[in-house]
N, CA, C and O atoms as a GROMACS GRO file, in nm:
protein
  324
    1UNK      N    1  11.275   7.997  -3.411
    1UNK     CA    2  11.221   7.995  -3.277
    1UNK      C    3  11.199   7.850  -3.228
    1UNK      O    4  11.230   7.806  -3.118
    2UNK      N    5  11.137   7.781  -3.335
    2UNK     CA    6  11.121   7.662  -3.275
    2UNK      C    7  11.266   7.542  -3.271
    2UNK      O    8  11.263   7.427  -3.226
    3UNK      N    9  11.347   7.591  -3.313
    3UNK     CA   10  11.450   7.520  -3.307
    3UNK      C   11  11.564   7.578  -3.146
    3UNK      O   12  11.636   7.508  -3.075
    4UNK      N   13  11.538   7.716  -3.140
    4UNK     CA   14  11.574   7.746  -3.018
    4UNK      C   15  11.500   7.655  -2.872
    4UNK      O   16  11.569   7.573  -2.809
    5UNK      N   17  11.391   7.677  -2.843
    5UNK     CA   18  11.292   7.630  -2.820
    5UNK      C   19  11.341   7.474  -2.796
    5UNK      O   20  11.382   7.441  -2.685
    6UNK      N   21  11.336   7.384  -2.900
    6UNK     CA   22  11.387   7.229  -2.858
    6UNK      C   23  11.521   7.199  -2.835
    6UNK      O   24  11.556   7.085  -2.805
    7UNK      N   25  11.650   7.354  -2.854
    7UNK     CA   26  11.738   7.348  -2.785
    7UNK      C   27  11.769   7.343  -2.646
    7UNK      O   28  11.861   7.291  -2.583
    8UNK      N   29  11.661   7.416  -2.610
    8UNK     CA   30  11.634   7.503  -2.480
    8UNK      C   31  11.598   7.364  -2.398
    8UNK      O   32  11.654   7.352  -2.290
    9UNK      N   33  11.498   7.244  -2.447
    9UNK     CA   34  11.398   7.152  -2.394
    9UNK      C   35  11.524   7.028  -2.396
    9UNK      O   36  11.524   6.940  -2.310
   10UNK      N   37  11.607   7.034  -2.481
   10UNK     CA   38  11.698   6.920  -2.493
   10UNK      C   39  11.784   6.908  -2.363
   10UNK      O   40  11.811   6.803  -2.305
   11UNK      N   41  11.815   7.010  -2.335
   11UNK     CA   42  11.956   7.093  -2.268
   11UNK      C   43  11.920   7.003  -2.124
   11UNK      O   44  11.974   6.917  -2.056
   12UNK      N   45  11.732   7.117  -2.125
   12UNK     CA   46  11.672   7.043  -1.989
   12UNK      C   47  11.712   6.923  -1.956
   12UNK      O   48  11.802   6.892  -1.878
   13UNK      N   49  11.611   6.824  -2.047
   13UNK     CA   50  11.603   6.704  -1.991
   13UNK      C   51  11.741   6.672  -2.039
   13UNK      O   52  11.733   6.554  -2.001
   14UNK      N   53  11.833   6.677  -2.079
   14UNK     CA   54  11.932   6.604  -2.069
   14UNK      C   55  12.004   6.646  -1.917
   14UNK      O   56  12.010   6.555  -1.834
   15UNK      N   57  12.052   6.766  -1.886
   15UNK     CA   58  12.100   6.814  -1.755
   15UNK      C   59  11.983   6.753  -1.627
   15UNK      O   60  12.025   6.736  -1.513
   16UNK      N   61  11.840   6.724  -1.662
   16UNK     CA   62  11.793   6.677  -1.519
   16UNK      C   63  11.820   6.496  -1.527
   16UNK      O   64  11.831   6.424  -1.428
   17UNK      N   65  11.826   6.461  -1.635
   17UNK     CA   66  11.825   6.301  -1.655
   17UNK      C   67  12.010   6.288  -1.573
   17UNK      O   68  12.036   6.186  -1.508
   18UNK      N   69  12.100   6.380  -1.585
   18UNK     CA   70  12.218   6.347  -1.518
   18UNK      C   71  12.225   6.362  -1.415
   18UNK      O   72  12.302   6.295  -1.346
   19UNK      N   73  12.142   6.462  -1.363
   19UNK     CA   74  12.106   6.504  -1.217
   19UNK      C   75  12.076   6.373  -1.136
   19UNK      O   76  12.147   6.300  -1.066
   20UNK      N   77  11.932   6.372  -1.176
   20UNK     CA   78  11.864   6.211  -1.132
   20UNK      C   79  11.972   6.107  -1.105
   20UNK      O   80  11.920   6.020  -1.034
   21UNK      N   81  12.069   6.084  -1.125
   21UNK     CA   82  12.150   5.944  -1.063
   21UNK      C   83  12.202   6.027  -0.902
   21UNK      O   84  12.217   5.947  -0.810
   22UNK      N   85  12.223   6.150  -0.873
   22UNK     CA   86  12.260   6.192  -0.772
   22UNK      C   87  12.174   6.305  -0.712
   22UNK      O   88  12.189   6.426  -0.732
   23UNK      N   89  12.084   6.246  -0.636
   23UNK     CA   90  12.011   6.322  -0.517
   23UNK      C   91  12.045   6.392  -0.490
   23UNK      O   92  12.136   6.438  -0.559
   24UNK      N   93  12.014   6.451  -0.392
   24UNK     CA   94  12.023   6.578  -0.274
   24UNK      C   95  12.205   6.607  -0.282
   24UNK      O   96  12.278   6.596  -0.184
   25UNK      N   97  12.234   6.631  -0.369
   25UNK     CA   98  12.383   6.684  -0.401
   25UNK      C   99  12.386   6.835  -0.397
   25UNK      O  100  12.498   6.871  -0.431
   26UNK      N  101  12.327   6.914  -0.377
   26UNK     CA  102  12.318   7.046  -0.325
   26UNK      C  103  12.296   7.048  -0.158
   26UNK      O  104  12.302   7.157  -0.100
   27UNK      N  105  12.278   6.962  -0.106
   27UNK     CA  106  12.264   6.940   0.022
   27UNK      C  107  12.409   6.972   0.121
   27UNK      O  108  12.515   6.925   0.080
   28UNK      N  109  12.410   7.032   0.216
   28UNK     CA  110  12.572   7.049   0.293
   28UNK      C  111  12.553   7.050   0.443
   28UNK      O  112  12.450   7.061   0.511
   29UNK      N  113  12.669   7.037   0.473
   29UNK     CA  114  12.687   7.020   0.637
   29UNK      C  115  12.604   7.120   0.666
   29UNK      O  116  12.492   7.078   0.694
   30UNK      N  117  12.613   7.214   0.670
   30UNK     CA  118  12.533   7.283   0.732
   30UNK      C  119  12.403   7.305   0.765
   30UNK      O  120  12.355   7.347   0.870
   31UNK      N  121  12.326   7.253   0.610
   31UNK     CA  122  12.182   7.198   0.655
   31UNK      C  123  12.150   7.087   0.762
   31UNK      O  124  12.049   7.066   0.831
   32UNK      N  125  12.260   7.029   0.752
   32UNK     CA  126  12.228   6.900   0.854
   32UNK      C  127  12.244   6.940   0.977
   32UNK      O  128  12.158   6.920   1.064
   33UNK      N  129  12.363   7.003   1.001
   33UNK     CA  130  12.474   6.984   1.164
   33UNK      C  131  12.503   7.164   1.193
   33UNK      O  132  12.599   7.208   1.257
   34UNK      N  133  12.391   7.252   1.128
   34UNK     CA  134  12.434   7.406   1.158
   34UNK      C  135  12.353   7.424   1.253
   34UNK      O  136  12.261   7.347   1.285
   35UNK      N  137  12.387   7.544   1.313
   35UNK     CA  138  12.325   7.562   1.459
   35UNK      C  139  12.148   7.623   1.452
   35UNK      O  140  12.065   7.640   1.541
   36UNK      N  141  12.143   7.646   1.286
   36UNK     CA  142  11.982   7.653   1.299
   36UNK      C  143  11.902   7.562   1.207
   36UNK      O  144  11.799   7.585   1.144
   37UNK      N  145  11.982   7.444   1.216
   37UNK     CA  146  11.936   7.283   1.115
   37UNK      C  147  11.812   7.232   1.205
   37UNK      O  148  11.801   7.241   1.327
   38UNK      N  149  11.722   7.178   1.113
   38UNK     CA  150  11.584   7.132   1.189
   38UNK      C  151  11.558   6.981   1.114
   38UNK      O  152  11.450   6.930   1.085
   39UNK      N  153  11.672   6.937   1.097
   39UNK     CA  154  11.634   6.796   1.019
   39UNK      C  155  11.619   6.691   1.061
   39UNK      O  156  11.732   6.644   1.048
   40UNK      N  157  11.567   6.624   1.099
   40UNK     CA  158  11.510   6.510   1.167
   40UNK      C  159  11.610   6.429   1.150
   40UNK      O  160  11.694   6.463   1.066
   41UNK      N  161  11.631   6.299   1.224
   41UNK     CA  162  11.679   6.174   1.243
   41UNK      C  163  11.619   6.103   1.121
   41UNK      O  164  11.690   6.051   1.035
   42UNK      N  165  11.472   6.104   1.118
   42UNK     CA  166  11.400   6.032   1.021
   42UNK      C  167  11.444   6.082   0.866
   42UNK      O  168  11.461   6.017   0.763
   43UNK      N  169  11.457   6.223   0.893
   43UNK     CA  170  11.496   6.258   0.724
   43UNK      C  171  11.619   6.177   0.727
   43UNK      O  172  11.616   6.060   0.690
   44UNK      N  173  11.722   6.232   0.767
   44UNK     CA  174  11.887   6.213   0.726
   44UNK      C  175  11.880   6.020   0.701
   44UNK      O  176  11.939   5.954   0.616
   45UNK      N  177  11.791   5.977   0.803
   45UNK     CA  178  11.786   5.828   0.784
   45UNK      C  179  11.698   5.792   0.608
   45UNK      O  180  11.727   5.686   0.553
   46UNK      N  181  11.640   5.846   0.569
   46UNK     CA  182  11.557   5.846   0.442
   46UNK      C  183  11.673   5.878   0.340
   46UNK      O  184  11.706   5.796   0.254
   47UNK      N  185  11.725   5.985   0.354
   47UNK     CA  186  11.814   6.041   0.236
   47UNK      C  187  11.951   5.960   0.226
   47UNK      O  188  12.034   5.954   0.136
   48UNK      N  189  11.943   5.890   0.367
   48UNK     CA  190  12.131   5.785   0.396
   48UNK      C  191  12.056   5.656   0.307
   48UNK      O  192  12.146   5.597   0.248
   49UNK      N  193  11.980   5.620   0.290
   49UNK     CA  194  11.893   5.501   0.271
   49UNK      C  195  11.841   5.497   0.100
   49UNK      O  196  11.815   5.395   0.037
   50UNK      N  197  11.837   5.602   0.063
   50UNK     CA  198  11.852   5.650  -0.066
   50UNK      C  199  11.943   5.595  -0.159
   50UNK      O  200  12.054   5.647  -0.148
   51UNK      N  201  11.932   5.473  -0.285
   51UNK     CA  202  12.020   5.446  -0.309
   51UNK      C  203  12.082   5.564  -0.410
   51UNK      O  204  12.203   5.572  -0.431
   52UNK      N  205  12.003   5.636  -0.458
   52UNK     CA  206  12.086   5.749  -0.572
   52UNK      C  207  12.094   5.906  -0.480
   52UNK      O  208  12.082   6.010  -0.544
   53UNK      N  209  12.113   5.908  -0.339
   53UNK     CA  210  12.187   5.981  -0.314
   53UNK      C  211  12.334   6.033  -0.344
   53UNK      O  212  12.413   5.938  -0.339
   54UNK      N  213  12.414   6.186  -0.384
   54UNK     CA  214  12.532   6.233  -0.315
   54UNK      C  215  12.622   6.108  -0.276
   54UNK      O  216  12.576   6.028  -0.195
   55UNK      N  217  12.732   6.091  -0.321
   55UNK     CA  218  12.862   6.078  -0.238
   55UNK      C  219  12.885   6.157  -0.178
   55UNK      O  220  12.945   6.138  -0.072
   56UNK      N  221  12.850   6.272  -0.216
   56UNK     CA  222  12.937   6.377  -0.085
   56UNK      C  223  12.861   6.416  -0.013
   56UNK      O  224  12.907   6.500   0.064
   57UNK      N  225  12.698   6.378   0.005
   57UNK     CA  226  12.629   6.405   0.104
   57UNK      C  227  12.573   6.271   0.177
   57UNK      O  228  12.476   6.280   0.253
   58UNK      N  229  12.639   6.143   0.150
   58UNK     CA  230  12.704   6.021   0.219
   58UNK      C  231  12.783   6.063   0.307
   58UNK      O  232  12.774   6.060   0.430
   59UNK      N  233  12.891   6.120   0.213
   59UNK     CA  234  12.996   6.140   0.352
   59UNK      C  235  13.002   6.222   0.446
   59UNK      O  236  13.092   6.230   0.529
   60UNK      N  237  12.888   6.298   0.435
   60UNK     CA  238  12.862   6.406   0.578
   60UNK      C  239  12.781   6.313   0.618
   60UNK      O  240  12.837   6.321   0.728
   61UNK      N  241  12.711   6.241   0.633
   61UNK     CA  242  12.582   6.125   0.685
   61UNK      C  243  12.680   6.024   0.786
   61UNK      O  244  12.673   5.967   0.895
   62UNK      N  245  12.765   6.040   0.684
   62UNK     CA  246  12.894   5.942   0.819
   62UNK      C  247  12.962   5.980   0.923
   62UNK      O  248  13.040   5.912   0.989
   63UNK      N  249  12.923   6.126   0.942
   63UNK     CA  250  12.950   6.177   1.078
   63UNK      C  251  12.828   6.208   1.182
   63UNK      O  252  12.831   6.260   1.293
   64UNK      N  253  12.740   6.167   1.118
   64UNK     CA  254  12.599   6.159   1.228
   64UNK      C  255  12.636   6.100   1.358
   64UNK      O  256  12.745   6.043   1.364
   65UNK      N  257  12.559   6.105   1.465
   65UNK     CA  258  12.573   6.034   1.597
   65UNK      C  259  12.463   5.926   1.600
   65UNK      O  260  12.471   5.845   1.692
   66UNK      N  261  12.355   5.913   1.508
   66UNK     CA  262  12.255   5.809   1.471
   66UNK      C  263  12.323   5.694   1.423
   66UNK      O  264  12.385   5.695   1.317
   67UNK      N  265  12.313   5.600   1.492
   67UNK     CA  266  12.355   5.495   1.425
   67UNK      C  267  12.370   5.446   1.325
   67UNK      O  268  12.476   5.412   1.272
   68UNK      N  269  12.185   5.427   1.262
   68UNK     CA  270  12.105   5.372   1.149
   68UNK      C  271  12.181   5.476   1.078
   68UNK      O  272  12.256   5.437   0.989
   69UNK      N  273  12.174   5.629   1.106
   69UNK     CA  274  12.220   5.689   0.989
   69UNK      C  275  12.361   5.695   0.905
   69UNK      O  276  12.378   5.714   0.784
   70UNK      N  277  12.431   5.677   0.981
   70UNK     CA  278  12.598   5.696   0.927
   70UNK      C  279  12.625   5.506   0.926
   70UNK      O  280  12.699   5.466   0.836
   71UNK      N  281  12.591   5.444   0.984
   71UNK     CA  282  12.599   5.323   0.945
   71UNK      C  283  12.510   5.270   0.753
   71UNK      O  284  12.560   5.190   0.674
   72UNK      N  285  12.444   5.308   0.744
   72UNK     CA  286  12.395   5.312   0.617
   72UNK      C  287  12.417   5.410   0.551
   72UNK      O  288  12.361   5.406   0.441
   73UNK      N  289  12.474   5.499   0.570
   73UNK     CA  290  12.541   5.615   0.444
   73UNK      C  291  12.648   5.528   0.406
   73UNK      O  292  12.667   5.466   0.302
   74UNK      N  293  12.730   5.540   0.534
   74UNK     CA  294  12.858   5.428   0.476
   74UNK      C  295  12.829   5.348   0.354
   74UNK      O  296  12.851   5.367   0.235
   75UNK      N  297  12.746   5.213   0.451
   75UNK     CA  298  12.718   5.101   0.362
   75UNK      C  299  12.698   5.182   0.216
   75UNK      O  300  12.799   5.167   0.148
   76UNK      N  301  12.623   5.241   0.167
   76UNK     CA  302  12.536   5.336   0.074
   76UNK      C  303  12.686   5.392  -0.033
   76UNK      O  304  12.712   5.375  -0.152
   77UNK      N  305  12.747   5.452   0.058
   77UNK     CA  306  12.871   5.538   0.008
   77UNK      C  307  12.959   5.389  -0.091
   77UNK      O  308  12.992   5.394  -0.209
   78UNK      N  309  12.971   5.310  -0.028
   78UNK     CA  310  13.067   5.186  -0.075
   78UNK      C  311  13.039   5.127  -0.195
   78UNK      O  312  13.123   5.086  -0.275
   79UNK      N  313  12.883   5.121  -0.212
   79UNK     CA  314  12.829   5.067  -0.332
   79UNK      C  315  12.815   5.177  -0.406
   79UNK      O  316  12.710   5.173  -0.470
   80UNK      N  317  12.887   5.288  -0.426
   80UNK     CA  318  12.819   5.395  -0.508
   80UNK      C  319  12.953   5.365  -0.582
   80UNK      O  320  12.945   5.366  -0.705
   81UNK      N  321  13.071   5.339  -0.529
   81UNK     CA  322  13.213   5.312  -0.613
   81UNK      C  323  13.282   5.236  -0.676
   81UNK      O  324  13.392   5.274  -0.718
   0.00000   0.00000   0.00000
């Protein structure tokens, strides 16, 4: 049991410690830009600004109409590669 147990605990923190380099990577167009999205300017600008955000939720940030926001996903997106 107890060896199941620190299998079980390993698995964890190893799968959230890989997680952690990439943010809001469950995040999608649709939360942002769907017709019943409620996300602020200020969020999308927080999460574009994020240096361990998503690449791929960079590159929906780069189709914003906010300046600050898709201008710094970009920037953001470039240094992630």
């Amino acid at each position: 049991m107890r060896r199941l147990l620190a299998t079980i605990l390993l698995t964890y923190f190893t799968a959230t410690a890989v997680n952690a380099s990439e943010r809001f990577g469950d995040l999608t167009y649709e939360y942002f830009y769907g017709t019943k999205s409620t996300v602020s300017t200020n969020v999308k600008r927080v999460i574009a600004s994020d240096k361990n955000t998503s690449p791929k939720v960079l590159k929906i940030l780069t189709l914003d109409n906010d300046v600050a926001v898709w201008l710094t996903a970009k920037e953001n997106l470039n240094k992630s590669f």
